[in-house]
DRENROVO-215250 format. One record per atom (N, C-alpha, C): x, y, z; residue in one letter. Coordinates in steps of 0.05 Angstrom, whole numbers, padded with zeros to 5 digits, always signed. Atoms other than C-alpha are relative to their C-alpha. Layout:
REM residues N
XYZa;...
END
This chain:
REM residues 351
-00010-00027+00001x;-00852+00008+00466x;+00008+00009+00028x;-00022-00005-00026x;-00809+00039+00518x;-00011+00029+00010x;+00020-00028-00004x;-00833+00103+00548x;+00025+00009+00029x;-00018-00007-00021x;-00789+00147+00601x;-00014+00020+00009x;+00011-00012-00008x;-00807+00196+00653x;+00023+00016+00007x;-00010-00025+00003x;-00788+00269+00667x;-00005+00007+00021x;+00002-00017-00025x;-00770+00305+00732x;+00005+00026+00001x;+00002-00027-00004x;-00757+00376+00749x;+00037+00001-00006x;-00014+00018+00007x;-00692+00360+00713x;+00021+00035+00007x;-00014-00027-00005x;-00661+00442+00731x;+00007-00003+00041x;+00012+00002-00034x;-00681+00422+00812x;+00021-00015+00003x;-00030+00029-00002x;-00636+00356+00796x;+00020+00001-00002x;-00023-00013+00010x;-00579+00380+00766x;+00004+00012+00023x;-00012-00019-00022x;-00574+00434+00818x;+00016-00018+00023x;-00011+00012-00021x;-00557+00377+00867x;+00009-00023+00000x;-00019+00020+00008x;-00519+00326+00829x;+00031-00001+00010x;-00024-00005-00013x;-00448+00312+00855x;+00017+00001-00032x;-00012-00010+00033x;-00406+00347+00793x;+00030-00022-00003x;-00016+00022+00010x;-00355+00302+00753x;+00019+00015-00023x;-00008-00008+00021x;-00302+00323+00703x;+00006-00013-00019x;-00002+00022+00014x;-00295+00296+00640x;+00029+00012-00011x;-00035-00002+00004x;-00229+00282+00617x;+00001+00008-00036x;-00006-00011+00018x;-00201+00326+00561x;-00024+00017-00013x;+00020-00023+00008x;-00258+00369+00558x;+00001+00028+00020x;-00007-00014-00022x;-00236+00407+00623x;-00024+00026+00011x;+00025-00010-00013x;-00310+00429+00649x;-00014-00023+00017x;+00012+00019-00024x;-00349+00401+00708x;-00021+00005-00011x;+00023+00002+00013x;-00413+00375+00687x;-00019-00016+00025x;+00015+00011-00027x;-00468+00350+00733x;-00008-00035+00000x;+00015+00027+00007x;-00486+00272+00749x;-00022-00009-00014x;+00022+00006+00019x;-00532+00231+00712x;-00024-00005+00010x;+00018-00003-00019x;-00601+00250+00716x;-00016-00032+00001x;+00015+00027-00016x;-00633+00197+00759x;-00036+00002-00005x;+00031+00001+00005x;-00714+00209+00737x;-00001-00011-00025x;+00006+00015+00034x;-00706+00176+00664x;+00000-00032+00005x;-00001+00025-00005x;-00725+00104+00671x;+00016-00018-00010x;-00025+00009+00008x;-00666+00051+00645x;-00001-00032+00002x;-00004+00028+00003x;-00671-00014+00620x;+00022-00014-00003x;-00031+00007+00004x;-00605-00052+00635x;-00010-00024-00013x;+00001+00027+00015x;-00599-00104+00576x;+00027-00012+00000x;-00022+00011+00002x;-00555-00152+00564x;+00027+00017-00020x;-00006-00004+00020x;-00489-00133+00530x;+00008-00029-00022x;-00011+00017+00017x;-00479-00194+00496x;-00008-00005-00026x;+00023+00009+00029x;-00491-00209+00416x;-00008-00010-00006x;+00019+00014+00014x;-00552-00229+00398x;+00011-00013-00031x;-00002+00015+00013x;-00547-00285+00346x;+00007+00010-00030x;+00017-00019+00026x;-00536-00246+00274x;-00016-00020-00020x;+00009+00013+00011x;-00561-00309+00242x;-00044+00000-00001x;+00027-00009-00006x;-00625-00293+00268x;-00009+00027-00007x;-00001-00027+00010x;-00620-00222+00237x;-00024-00004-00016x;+00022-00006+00016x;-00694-00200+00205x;+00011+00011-00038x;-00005-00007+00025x;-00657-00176+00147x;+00021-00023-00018x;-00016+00010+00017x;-00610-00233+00127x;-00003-00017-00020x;+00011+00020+00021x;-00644-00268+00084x;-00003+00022-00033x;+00003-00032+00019x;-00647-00205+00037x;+00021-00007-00024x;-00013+00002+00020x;-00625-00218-00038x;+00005+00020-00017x;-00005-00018+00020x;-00599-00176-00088x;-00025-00015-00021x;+00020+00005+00023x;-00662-00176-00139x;+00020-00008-00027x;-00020-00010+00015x;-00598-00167-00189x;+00019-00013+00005x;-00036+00001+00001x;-00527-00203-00204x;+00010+00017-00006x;-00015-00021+00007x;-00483-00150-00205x;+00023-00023-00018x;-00019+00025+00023x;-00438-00179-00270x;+00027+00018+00011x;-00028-00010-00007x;-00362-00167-00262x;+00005+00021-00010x;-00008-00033+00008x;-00358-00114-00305x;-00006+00022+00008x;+00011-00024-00017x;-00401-00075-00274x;+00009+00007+00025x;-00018-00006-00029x;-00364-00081-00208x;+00019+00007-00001x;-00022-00007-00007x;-00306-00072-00229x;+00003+00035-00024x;+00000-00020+00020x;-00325-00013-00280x;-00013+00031+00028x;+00008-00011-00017x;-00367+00021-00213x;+00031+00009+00013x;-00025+00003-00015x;-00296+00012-00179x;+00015+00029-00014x;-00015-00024+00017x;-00255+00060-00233x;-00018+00019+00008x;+00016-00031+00002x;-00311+00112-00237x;+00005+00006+00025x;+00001-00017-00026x;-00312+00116-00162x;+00028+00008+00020x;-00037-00015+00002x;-00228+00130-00165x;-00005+00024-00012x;+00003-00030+00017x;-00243+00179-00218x;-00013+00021+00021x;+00013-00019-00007x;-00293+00217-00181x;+00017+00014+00033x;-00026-00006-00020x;-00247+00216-00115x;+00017+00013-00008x;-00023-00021+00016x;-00184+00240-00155x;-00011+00016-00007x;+00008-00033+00003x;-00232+00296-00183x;+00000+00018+00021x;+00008-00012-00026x;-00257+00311-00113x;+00021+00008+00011x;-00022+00000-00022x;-00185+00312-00083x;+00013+00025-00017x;-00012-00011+00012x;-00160+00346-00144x;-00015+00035-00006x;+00014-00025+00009x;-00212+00404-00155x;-00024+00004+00019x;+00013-00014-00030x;-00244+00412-00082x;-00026-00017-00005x;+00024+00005-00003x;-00320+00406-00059x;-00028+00005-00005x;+00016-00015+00006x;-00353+00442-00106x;-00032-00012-00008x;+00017+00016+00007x;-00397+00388-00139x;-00006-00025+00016x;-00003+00008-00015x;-00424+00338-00104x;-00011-00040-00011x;+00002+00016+00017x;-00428+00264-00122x;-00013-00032+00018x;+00010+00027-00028x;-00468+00188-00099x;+00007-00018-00021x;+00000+00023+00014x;-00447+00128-00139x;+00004-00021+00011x;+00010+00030-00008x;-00469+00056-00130x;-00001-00010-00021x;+00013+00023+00013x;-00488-00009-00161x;-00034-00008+00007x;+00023+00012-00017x;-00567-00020-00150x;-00007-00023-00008x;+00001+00022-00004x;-00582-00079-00138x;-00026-00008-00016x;+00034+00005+00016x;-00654-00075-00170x;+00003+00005-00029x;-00002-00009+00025x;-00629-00052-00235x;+00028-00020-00018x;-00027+00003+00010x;-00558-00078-00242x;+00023+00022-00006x;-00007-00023+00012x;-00542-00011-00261x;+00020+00012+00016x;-00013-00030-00008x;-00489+00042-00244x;-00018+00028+00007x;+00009-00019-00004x;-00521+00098-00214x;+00025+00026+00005x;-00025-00027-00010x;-00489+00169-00205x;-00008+00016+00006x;+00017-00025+00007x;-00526+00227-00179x;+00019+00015+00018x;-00023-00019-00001x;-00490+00291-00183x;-00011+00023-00011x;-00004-00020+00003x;-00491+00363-00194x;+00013+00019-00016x;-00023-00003+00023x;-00427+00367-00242x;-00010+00006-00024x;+00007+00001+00028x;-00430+00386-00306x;-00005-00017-00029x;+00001+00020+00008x;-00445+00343-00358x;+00028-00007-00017x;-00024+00004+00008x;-00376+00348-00391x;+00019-00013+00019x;-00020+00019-00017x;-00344+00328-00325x;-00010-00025+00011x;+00012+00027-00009x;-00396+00275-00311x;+00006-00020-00025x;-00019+00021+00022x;-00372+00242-00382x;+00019-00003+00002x;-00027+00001+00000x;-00306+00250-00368x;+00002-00025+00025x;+00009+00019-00027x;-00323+00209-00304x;-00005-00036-00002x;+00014+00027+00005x;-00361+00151-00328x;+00006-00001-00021x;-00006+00021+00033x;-00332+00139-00401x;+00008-00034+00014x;-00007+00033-00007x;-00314+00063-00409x;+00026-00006+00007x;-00022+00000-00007x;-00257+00037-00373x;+00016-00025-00009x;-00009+00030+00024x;-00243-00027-00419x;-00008+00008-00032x;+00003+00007+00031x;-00246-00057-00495x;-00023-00018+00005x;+00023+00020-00001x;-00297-00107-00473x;-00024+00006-00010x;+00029-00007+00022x;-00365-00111-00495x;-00009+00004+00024x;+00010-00003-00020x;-00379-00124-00419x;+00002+00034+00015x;-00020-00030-00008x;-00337-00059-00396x;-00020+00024-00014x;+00017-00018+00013x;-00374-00023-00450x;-00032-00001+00000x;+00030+00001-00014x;-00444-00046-00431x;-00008+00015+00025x;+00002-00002-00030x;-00432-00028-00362x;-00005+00032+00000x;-00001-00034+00001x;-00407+00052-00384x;-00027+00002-00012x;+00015-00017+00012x;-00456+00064-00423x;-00025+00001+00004x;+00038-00009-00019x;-00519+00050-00382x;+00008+00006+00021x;+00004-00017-00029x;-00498+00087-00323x;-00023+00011+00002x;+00010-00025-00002x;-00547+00127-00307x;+00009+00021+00028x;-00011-00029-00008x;-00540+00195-00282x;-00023+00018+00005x;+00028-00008-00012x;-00589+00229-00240x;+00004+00031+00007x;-00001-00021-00009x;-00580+00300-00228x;-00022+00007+00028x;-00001+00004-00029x;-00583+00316-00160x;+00017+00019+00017x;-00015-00001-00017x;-00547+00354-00101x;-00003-00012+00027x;-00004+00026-00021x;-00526+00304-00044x;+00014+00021+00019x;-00017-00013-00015x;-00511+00347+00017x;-00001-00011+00029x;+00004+00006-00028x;-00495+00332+00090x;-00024+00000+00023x;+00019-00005-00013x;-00547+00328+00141x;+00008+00012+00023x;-00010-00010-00031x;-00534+00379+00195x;-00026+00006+00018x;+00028-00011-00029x;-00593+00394+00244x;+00002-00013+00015x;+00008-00010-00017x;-00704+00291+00390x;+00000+00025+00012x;+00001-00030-00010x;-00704+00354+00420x;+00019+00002+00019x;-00006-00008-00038x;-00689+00356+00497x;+00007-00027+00007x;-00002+00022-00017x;-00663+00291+00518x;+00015+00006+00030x;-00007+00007-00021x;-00635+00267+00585x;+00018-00020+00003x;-00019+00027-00010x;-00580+00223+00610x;-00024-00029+00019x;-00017-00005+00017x;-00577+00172+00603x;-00009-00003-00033x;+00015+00000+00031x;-00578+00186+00526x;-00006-00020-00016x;+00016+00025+00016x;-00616+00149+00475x;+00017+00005-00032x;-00001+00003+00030x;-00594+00144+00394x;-00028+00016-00007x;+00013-00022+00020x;-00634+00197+00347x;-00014+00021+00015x;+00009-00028-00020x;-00638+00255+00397x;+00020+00021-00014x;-00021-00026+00011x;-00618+00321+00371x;+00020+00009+00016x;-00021-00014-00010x;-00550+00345+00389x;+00017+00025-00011x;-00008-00019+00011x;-00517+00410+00376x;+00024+00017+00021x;-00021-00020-00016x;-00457+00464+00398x;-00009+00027+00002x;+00017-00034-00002x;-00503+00528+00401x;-00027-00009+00010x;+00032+00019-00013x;-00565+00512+00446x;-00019+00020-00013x;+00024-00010+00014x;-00625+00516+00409x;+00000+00004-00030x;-00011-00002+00023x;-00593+00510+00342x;-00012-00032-00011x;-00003+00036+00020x;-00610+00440+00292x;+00024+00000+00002x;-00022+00005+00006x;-00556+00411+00287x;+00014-00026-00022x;-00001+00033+00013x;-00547+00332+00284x;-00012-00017+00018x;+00006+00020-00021x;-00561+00274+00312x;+00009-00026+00018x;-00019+00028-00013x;-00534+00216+00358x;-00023-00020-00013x;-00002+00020+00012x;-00533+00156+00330x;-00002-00027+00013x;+00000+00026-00010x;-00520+00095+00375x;+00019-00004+00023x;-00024+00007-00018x;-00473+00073+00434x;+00003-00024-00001x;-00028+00036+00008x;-00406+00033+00429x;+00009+00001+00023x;-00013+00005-00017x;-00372+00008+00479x;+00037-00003+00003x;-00024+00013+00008x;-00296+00001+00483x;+00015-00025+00020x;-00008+00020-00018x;-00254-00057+00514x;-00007+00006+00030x;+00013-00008-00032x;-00252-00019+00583x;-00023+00003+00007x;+00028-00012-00005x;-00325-00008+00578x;-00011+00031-00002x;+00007-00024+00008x;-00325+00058+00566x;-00018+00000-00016x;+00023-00002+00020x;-00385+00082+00535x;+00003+00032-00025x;-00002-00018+00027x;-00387+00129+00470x;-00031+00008-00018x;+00024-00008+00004x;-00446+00160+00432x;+00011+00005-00029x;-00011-00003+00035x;-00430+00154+00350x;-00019+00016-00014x;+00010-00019+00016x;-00448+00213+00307x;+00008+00001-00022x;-00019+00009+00025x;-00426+00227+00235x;+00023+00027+00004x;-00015-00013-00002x;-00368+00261+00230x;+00008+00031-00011x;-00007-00031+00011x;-00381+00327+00194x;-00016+00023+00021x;+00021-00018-00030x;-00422+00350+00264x;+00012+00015+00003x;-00018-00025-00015x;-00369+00377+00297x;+00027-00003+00003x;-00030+00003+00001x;-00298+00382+00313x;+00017-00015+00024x;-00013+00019-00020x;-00258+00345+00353x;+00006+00022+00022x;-00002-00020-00019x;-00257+00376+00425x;-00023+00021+00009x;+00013-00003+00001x;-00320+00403+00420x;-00020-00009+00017x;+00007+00002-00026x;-00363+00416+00478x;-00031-00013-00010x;+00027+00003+00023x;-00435+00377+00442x;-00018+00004+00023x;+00030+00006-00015x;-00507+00388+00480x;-00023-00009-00006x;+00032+00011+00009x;-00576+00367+00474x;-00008+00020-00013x;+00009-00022+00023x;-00607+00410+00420x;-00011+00021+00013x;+00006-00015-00011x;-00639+00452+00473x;+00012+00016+00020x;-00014-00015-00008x;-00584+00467+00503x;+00003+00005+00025x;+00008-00010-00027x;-00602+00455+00573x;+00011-00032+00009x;-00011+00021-00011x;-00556+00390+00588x;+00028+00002-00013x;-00017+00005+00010x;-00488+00367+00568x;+00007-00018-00014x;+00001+00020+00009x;-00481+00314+00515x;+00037-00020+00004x;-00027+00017+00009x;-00408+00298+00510x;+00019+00017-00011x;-00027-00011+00011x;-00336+00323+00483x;+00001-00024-00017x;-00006+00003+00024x;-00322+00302+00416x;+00038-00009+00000x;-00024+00011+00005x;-00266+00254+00401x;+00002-00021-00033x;+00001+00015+00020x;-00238+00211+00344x;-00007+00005-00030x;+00014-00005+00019x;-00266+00248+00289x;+00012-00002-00023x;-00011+00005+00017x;-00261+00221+00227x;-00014+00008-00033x;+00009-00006+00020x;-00275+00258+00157x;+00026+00002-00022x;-00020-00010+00027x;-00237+00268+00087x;+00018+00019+00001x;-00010-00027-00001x;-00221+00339+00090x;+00012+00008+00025x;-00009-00012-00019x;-00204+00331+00161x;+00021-00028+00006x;-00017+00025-00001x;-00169+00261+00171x;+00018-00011-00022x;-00011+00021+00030x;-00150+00232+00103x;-00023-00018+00000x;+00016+00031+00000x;-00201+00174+00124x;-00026+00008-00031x;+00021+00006+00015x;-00253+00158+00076x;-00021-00002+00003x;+00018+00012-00021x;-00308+00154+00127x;-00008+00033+00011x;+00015-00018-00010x;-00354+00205+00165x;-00012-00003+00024x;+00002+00013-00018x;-00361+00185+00233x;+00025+00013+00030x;-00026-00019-00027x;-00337+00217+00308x;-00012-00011+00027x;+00012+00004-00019x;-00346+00196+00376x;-00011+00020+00015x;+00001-00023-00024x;-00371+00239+00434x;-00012-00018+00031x;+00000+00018-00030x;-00353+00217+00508x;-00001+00015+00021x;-00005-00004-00021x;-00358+00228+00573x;-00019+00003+00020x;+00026-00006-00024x;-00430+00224+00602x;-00008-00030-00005x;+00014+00030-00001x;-00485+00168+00603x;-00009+00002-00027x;+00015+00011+00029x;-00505+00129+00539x;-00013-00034+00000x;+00019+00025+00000x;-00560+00075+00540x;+00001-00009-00033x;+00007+00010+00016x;-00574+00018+00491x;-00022+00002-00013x;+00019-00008+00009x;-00631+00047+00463x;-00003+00032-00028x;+00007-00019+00019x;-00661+00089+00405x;-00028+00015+00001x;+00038-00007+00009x;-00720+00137+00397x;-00011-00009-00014x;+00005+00010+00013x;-00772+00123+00366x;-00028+00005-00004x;+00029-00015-00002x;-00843+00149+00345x;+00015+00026-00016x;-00008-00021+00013x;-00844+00230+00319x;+00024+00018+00017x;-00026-00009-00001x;-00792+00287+00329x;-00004+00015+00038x;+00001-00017-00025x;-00822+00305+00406x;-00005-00032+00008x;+00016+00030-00008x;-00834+00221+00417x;+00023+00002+00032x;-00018+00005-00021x;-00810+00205+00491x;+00004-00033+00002x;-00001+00033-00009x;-00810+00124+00470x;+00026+00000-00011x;-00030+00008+00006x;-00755+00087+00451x;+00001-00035-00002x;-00013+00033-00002x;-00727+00017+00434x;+00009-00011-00003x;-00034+00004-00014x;-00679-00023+00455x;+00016-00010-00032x;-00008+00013+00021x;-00619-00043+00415x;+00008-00023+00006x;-00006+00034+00001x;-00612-00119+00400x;+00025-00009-00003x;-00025-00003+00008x;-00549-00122+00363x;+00017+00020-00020x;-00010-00015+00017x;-00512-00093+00309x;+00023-00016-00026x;-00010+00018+00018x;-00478-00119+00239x;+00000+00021-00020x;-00009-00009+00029x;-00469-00112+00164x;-00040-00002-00014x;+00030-00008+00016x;-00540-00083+00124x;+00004-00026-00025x;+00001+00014+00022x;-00564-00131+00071x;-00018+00017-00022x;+00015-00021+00020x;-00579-00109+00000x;-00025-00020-00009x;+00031+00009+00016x;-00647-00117-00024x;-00022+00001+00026x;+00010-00001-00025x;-00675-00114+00044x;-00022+00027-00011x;+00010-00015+00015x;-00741-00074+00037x;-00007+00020+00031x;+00011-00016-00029x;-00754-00039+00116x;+00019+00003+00017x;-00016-00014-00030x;-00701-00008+00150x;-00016+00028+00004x;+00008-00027-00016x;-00710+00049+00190x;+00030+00014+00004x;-00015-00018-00008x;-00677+00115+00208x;-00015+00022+00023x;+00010-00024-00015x;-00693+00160+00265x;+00012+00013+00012x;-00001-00027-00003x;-00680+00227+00269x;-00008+00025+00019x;+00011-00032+00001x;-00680+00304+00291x;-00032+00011-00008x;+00018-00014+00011x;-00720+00325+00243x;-00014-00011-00016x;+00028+00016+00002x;-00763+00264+00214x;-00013-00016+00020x;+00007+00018-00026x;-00768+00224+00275x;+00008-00029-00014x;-00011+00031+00017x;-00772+00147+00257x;-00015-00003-00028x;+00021+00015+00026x;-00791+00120+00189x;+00010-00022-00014x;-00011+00030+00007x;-00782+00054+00165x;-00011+00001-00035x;+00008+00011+00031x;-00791+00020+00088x;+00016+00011-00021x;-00024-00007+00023x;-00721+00040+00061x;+00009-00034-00004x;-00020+00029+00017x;-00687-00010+00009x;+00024+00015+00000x;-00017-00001+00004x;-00620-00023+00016x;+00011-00002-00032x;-00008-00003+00019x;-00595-00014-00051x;+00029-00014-00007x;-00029+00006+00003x;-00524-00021-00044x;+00011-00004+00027x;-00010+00001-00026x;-00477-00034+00012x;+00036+00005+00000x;-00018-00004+00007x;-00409-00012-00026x;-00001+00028-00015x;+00005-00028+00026x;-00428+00058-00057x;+00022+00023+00018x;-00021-00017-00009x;-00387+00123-00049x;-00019+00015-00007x;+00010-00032-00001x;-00417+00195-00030x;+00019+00017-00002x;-00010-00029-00009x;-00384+00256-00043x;-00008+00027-00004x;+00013-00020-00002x;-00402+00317-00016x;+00018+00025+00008x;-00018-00023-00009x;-00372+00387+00012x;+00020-00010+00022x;-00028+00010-00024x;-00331+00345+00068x;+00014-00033-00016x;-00029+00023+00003x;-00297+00298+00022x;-00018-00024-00004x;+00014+00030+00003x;-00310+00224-00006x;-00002-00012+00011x;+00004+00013-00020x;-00334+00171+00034x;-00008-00023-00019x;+00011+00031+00010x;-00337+00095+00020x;+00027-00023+00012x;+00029+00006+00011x;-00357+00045+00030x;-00021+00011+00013x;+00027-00007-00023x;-00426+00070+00055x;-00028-00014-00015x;+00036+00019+00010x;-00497+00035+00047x;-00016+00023-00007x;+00015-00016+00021x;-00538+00066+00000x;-00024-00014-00002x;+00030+00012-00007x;-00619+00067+00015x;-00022+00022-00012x;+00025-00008+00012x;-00679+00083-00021x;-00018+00000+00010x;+00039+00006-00013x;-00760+00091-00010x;+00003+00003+00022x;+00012-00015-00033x;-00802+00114+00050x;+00009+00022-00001x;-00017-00023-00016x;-00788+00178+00088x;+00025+00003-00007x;-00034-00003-00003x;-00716+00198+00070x;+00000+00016+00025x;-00009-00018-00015x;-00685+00233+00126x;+00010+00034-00015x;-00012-00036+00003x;-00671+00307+00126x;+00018+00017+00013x;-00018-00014-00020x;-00624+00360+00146x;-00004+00002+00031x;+00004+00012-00025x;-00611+00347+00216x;-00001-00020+00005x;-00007+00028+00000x;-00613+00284+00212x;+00032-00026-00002x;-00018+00015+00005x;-00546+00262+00205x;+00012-00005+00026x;-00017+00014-00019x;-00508+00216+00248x;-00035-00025+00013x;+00023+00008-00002x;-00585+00187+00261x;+00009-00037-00002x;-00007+00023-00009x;-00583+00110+00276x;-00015-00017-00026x;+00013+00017+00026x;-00596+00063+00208x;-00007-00028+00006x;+00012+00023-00027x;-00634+00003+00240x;-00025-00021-00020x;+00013+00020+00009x;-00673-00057+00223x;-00023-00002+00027x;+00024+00016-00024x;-00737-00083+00274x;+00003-00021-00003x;+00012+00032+00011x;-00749-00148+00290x;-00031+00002+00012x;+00035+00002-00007x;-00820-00181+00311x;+00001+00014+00023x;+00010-00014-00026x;-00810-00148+00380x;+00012+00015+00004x;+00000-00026+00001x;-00795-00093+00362x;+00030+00016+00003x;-00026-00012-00002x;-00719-00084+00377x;+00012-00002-00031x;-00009-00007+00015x;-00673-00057+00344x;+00034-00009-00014x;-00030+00006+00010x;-00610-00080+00294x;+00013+00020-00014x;-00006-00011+00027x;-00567-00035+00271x;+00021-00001-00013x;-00012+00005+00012x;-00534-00029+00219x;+00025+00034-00015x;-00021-00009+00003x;-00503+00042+00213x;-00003+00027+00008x;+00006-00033-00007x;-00508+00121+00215x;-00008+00014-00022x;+00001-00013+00022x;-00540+00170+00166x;+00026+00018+00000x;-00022-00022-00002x;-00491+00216+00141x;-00011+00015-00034x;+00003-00010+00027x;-00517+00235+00069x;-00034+00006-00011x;+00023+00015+00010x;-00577+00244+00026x;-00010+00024-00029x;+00002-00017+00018x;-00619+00286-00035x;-00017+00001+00003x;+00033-00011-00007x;-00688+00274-00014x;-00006-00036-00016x;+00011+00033+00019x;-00693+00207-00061x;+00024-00015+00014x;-00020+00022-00010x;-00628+00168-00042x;+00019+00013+00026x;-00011-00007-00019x;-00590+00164+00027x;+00024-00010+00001x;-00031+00011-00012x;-00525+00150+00058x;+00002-00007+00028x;-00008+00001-00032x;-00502+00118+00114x;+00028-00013+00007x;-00017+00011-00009x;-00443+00099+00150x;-00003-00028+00009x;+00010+00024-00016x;-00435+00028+00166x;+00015-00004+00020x;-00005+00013-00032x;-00428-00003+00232x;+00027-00011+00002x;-00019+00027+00010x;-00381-00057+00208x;+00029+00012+00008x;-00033-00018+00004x;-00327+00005+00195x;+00003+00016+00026x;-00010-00009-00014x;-00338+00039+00252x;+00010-00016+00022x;-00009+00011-00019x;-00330-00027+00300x;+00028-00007-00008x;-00025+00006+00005x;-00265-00035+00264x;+00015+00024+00012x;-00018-00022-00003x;-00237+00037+00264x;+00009+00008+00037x;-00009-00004-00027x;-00248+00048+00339x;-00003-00026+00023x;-00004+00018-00015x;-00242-00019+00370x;-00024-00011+00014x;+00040-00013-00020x;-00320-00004+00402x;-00016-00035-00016x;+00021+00027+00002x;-00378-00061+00407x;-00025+00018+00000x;+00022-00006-00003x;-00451-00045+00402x;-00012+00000+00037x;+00013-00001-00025x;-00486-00029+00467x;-00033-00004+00011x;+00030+00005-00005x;-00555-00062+00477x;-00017+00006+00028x;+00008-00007-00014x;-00608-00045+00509x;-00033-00015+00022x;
END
């Protein structure tokens, strides 16, 4: 366990040499020097050696069902696009059942209209007609406390000091090295001045942001640049000052029975099953998929989103694998890694 120490961090600031960050056009103070900083390697750890890859689907998902999941989760998009964000919708394949899941809010007239059968088959028609259908509302997670440069993954961040908000998530790197701090993208807006939840540091200006209702993208996911961001995650409860490092980063496996998420406003909690690793959320900002879809343990809670979706190994570091961005209290959402090292060119940043 990683542990950091705290100086008179108002005393420090006062006599930092100030820096501007580009396209945010405010001078902000250097990084405070009393937080202790383990420089790790950046290079990727092995994923073959990944604690989770051995992780089977309990379940063959049969073709029909994949490709019957596929339609419904067009349909429910074209509703969503076609008749706003009123209802809100999670569909997957679970892996432990075989089944279609759908949990939603909709009416039941538009949830049949949704999931009728999309073939003549016997398979096609097996598939519709054991959906199940969970009634449910699936809403965004908006809400550490006080962190310090440089920042860690699952520290609360917000644009009103002293407000919940969300949470950082992880740092990417890009070719030049630039460092970045990944959140989900219904935080905040692009250009947006973000701070530590308390309101008494500077986190970053908000770039890249990518949501439904605001991009076209399919995805939920935004950077925020321009200060320090360490390879590391909190880790312990929602006032913990430990932390630990990150190892690498990859694609979640389904059936996997102990990831972790840590948060705002649960702190860490491990012993979620991956369920799915192709499901679609939609909520008041628009559909999103693919996103990994996780069950059991602690769910995360409001505030929690953008929160770092992570595997352990034996010593303790951390793999991850994506961002919360969703949830109902029983099943979660997260952004995966995979999409965001594609969309912005970015690498994992270990710690």
């Amino acid at each position: 366990m990683y542990r950091r120490t705290r100086a008179l961090v108002g005393a420090v600031a006062a006599a930092t040499v100030a820096l501007t960050v580009l396209g945010g056009g405010a001078a902000y103070g250097a990084p405070e020097e009393a937080k202790q900083v383990t420089r790790g390697a950046l290079a990727q750890a092995d994923e073959r050696r990944a604690p989770d890859r051995a992780a089977r689907a309990s379940v063959a998902a049969p073709a029909a069902a994949t490709a019957t999941l596929a339609v419904i989760q067009r349909r429910i998009a074209d509703y969503v696009a076609t008749h706003g964000t009123k209802y809100t919708f999670g569909s997957y394949l679970d892996a432990t059942t075989g089944r279609i899941v759908v949990d939603t809010d909709a009416p039941a007239d538009v949830v049949a209209a949704l999931t009728k059968p999309t073939g003549t088959t016997a398979g096609h028609l097996q598939a519709a007609n054991a959906v199940q259908v969970n009634t449910s509302t699936t809403t965004d997670f908006w809400h550490r406390r006080d962190d310090i440069q440089p920042y860690w993954g699952g520290g609360g961040i917000t644009q009103t000091a002293g407000v919940a908000w969300c949470s950082a998530g992880y740092a990417v790197q890009n070719a030049a090295g630039t460092r970045f701090s990944v959140t989900a993208g219904h935080c905040f807006a692009n250009g947006i001045n973000v701070l530590t939840e308390s309101g008494a540091n500077p986190y970053g200006v908000v770039s890249n942001r990518r949501l439904p209702t605001v991009s076209g993208h399919a995805q939920d996911m935004e950077l925020v640049g321009g200060r320090s961001y360490s390879g590391r995650i909190f880790t312990g409860g929602v006032t913990s000052t430990s932390s630990a490092p990150v190892v690498a980063a990859g694609t979640a496996y389904v059936g996997f029975t102990d990831y972790c998420h840590s948060g705002r406003t649960t702190g860490e909690h491990c012993g979620h099953t991956a369920t799915s690793i192709t499901g679609q959320v939609c909520t008041s900002t628009g559909c999103k998929s693919p996103v990994i879809v996780f069950t059991g343990g602690t769910q995360p809670a409001g505030g929690d989103s953008g929160s770092p979706f992570y595997v352990k190994d034996s010593s303790g570091g951390a793999w991850i694998r994506g961002n919360v961005i969703a949830g109902n209290g029983v099943t979660s959402y997260a952004e995966r890694y995979i999409d965001v090292a594609a969309a912005y060119g970015v690498s994992i940043v270990t710690g």
